[in-house]
C-alpha positions in Angstrom: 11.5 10.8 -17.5 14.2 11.6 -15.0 13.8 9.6 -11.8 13.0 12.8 -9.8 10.1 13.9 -12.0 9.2 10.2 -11.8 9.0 10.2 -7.7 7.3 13.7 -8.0 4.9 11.9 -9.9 4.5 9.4 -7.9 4.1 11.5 -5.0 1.0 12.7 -5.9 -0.6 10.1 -6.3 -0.2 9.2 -3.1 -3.6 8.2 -1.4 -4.6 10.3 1.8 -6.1 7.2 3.9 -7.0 9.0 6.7 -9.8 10.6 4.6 -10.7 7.1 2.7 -13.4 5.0 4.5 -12.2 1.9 6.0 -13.6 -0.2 3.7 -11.9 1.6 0.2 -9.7 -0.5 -1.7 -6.2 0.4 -2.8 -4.3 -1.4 -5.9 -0.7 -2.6 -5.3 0.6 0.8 -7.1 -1.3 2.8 -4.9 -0.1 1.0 -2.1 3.5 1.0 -2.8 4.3 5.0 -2.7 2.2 4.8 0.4 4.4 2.4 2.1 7.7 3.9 0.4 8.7 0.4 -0.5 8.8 -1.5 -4.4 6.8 -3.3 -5.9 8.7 -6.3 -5.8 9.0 -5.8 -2.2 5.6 -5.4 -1.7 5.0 -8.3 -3.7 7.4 -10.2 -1.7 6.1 -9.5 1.8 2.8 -10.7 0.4 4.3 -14.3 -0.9 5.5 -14.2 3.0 2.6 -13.3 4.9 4.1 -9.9 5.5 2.6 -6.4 4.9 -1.0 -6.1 5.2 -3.5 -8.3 4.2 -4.9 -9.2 0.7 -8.8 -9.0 -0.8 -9.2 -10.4 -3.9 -11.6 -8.6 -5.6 -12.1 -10.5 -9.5 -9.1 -12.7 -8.4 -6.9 -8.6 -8.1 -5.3 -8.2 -5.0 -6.6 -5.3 -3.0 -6.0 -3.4 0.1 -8.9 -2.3 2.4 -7.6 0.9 3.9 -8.9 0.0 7.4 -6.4 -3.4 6.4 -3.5 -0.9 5.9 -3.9 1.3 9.1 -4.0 -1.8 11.4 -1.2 -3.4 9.7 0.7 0.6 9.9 -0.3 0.4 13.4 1.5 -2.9 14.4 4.3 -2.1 12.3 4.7 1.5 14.6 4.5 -0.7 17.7 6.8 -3.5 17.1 9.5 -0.5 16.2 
């Protein structure tokens, strides 16, 4: 798959969190195209401290949505 079609892709599958309750989780993949960062970065960030913060759910990380807006928030202020 080209890597146009592959963003397209992506791109819809993008999560809308400002219709998700706080309180939805999000996997790493649906996080990334969200945040418009990689995987490994994501991944990264998280071995760090960064980015927003983890719930393990069956020893998976997750992302509570509520999680990701706060942590969106900050990261809009401290630009």
């Amino acid at each position: 798959m080209p890597v146009a079609d592959e963003r397209a892709a992506l791109a819809q599958n993008i999560p809308d969190i400002d219709r998700l309750p706080d309180c939805a989780l999000l996997t790493r993949a649906q996080l990334v195209p969200l945040l418009g960062v990689s995987l490994p970065t994501l991944k990264r960030w998280s071995s760090q401290g960064r980015g927003p913060k983890i719930s393990r759910v069956e020893k998976l990380p997750r992302f509570r949505v509520g999680d990701v807006r706060e942590w969106l928030a900050e990261a809009r202020a401290d630009a």
